[in-house]
C-alpha positions as CSV (number, residue, x, y, z in Angstrom):
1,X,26.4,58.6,209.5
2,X,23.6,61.0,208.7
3,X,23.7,62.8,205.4
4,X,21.2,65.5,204.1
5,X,19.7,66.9,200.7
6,X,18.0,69.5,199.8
7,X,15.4,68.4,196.2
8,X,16.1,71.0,193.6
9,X,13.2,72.3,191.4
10,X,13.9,69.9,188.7
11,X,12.9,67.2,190.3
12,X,9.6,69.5,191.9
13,X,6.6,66.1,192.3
14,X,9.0,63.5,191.2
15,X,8.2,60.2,193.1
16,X,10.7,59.7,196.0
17,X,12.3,56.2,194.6
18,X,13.2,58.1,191.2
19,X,14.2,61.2,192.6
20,X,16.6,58.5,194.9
21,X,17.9,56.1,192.5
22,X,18.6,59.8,190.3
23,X,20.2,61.5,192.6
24,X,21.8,59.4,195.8
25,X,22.3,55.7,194.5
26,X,20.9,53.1,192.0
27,X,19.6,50.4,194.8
28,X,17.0,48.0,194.6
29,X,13.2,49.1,195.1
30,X,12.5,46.6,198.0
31,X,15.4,48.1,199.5
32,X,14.5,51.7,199.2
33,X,11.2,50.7,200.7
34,X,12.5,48.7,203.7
35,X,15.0,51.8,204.5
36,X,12.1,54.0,204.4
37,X,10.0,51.6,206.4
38,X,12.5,51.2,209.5
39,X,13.0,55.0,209.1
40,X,16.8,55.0,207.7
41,X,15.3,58.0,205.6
42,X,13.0,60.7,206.2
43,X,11.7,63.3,204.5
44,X,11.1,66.9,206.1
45,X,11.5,64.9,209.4
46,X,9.0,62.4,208.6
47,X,8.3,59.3,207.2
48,X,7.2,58.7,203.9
49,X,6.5,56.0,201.2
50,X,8.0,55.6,197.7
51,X,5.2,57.2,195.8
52,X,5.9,60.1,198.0
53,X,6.1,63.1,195.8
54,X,9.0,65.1,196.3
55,X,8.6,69.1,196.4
56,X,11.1,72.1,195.5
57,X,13.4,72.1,199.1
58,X,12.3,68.7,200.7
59,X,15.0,68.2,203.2
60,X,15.6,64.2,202.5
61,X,17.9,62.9,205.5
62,X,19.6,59.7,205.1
63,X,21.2,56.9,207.5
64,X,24.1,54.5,206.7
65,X,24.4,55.7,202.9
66,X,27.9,54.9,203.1
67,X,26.7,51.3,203.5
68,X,24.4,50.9,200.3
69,X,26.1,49.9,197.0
70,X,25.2,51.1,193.5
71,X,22.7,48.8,191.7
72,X,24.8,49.2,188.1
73,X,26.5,46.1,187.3
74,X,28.4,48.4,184.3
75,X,29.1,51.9,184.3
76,X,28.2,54.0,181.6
77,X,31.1,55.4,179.4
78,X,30.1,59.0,178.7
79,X,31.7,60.8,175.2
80,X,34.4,63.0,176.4
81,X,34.7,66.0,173.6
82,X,37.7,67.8,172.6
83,X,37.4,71.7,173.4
84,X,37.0,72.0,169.4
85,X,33.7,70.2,169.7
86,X,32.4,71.8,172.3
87,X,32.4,75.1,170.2
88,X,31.7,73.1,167.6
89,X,27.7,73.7,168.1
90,X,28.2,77.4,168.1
91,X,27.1,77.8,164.2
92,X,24.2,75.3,164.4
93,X,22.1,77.1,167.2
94,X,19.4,78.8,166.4
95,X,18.0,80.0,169.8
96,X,19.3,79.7,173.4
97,X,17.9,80.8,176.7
98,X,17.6,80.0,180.5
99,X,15.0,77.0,179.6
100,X,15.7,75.8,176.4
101,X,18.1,75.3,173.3
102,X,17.3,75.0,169.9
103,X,19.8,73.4,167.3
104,X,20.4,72.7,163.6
105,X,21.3,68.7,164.3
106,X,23.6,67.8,161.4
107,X,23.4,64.7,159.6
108,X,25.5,61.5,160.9
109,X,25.7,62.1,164.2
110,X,23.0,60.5,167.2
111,X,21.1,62.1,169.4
112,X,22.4,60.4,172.5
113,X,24.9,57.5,173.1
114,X,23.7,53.8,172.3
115,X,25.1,49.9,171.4
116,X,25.8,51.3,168.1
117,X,27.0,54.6,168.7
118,X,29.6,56.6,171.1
119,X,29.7,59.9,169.9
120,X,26.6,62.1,170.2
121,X,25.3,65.1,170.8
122,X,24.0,65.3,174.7
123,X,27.6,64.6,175.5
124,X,29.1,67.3,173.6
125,X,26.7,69.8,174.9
126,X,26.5,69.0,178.2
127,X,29.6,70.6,179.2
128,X,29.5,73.5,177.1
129,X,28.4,77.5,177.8
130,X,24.5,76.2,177.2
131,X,24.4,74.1,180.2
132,X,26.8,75.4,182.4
133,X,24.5,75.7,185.5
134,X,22.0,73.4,184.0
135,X,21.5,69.9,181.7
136,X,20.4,68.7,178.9
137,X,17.0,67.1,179.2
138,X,15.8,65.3,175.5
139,X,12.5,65.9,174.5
140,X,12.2,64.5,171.3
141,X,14.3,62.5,168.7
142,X,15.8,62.7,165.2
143,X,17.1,59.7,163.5
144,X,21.0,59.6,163.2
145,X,21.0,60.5,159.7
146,X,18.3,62.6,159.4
147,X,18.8,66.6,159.6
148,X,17.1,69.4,161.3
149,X,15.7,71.4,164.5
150,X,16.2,69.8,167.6
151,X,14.9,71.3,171.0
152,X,16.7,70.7,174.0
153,X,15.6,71.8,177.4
154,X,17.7,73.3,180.5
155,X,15.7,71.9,183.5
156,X,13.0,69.7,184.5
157,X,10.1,71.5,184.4
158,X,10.6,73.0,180.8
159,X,11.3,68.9,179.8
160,X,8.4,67.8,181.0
161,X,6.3,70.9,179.7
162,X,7.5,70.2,175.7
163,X,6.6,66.5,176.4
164,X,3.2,67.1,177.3
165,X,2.8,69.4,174.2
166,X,4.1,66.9,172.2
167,X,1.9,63.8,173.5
168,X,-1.5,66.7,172.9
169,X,0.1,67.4,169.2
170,X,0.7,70.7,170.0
171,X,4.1,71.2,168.5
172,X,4.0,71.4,165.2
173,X,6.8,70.1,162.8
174,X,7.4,70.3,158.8
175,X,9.7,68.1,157.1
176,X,11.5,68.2,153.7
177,X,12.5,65.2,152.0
178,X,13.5,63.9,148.3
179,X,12.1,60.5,147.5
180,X,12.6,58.2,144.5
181,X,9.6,58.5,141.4
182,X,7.9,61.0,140.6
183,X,5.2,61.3,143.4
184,X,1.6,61.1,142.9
185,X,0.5,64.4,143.5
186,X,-3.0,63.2,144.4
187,X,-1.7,61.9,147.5
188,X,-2.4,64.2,150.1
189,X,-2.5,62.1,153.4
190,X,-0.5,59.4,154.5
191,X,-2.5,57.5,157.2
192,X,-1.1,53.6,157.7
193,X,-0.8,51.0,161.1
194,X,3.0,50.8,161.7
195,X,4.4,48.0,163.3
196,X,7.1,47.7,166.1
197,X,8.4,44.8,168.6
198,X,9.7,45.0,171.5
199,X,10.6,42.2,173.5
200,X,8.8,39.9,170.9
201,X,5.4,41.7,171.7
202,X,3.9,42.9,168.6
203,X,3.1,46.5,168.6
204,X,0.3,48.6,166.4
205,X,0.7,52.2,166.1
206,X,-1.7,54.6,163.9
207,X,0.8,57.2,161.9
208,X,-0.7,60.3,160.1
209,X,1.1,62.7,157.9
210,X,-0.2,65.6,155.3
211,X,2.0,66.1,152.3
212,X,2.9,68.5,149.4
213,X,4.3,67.6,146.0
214,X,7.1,70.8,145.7
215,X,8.9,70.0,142.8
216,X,9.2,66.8,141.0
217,X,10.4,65.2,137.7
218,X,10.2,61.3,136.8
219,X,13.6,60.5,138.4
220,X,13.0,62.3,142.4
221,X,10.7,64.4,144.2
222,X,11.1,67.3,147.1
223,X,8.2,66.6,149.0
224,X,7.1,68.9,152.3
225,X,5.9,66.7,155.0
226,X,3.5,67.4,158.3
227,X,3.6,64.4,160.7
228,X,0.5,64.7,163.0
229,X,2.1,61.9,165.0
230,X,5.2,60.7,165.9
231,X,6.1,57.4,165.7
232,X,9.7,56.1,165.3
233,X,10.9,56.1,161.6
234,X,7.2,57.2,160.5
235,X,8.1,59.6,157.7
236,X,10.9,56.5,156.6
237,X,8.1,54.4,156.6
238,X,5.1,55.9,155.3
239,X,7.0,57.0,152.3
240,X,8.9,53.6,151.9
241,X,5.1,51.9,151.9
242,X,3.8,53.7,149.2
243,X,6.6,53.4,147.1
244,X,8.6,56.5,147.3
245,X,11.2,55.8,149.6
246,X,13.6,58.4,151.0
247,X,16.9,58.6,148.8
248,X,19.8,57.5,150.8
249,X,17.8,55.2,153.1
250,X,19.8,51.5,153.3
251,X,16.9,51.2,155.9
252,X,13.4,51.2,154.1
253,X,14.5,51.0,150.2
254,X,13.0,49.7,147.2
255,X,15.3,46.7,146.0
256,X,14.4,48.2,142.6
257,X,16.1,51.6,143.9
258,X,19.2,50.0,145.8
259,X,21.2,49.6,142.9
260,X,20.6,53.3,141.6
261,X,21.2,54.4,145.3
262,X,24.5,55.6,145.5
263,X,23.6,58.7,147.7
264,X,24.8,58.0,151.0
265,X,23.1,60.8,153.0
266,X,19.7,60.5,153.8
267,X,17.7,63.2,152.4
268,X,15.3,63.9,155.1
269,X,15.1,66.9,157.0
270,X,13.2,68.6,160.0
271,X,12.8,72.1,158.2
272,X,10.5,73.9,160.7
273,X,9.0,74.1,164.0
274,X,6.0,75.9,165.9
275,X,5.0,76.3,169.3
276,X,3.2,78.0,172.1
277,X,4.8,78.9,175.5
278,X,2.9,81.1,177.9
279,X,1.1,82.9,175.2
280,X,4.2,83.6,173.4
281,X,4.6,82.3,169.5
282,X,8.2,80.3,168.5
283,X,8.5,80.0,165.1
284,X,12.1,78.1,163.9
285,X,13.4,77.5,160.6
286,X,16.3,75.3,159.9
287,X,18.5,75.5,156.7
288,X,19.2,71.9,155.2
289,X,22.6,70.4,155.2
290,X,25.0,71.0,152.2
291,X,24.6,67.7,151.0
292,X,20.8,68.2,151.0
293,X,21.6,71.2,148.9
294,X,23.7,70.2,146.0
295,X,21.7,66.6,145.2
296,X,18.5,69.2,145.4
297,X,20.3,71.5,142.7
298,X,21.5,68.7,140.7
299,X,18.7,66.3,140.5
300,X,15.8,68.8,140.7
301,X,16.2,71.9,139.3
302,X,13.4,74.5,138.8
């Protein structure tokens, strides 16, 4: 049976074998490229290879699809939200329009769904009056527990535009955080070699941030911080490196500090955000989380 689909701008100079395995089924690659090699799919009328780059309106016609059989051993469970959460979102948006959203993310709850976590915030939105003739695309992360703005685009071309400006370091993000000690307000730059695995293959990553003493007393700090990278837990690290770890962090703590620790939210926040889009300026400021607020009036008053 022949069955035909018509590539939707998202996917505008995707490779054919992702646009496939996104769109029709999950199958092998050697079996994407022998059905394309005894012509069981064409593309416009013609044949084509797996690098072939799809365009907006390709007419992809495929033979025996009925026949070929998903490639995922295990489904994946998606978060179903109750109609409360899915309004829930409502008072933490701070801009919405036809490419992109931009939220407040609140503290505690992922990004997306993982091992370690069900519940998250792609799945909540997805369904919702932001993405009702579009999806969520992610384009950057925020730890779990840490605070603050959060883009999210509509489509594919506005995904893979914010990536590219973050990978040139042209999105620019500021950061508030209170730290343990009284920080050295000599230190201006934090510039260190962090250190990842994956798979057992040891991984070296150069991390730079620029930061500004606020207010500070000999018990905490509220520091501002300006990553010029961004690699996973950097702020976390950087800070925890030098001595000043983030309070709340049962990740990178000072054993020293653990006992004293009895904050359980970490105080770290994305405060701000700047961009340019076709010549146009976004500026976005996000207010910090209540919990953020009453350990800052307590522990560090002006």
């Amino acid at each position: 049976m022949l069955k035909k689909y018509i590539v939707s701008k998202d996917y505008h100079s995707s490779r054919f074998d992702r646009w496939f395995k996104h769109n029709i089924r999950n199958i092998p690659q050697s079996l994407i490229e022998k059905l394309l090699r005894k012509k069981n799919i064409k593309i416009n009328n013609k044949k084509v290879k797996t690098s072939y780059r799809v365009q907006f309106k390709d007419v992809v016609e495929i033979y025996g699809l009925e026949q070929l059989k998903d490639n995922h051993k295990k489904s994946n469970i998606k978060y179903k939200p109750t109609e409360k959460e899915k309004t829930y979102y409502d008072e933490f948006t701070l801009d919405n329009n036809e490419n992109f959203i931009v939220i407040n993310k609140p503290v505690g709850i992922p990004v997306q769904g993982g091992t370690k976590s069900f519940k998250n915030i792609i799945d909540i939105i997805k369904d919702t009056k932001y993405f009702e003739s579009s999806k969520p695309f992610i384009v950057h992360r925020l730890d779990k527990e840490t605070s603050g703005i959060m883009i999210i685009a509509k489509n594919r071309e506005y995904a893979q535009l914010f990536t590219s400006l973050f990978r040139i370091r042209k999105i620019h993000k500021t950061y508030l955080a209170i730290t343990h000690g009284q920080f050295d307000k000599k230190i201006k730059l934090l510039k260190n070699d962090l250190i990842t695995y994956e798979k057992n293959k040891k991984i070296v990553q150069k991390a730079i941030t620029y930061v500004r003493v606020l207010k500070s007393n000999n018990l905490y700090s509220l520091l501002e911080l300006k990553p010029i990278t961004g690699r996973k837990h950097q702020l976390r690290k950087q800070l925890h490196f030098i001595g000043y770890p983030v309070v709340g962090d049962d990740k990178y703590f000072l054993k020293i500090e653990k006992n004293k620790n009895k904050n359980k939210n970490l105080m770290l926040h994305a405060y701000k955000i700047k961009f340019m889009l076709n010549n146009k300026k976004f500026n976005y400021e996000a207010k910090y989380s209540i919990f953020f607020e009453k350990f800052l009036s307590k522990n560090l008053k002006t």
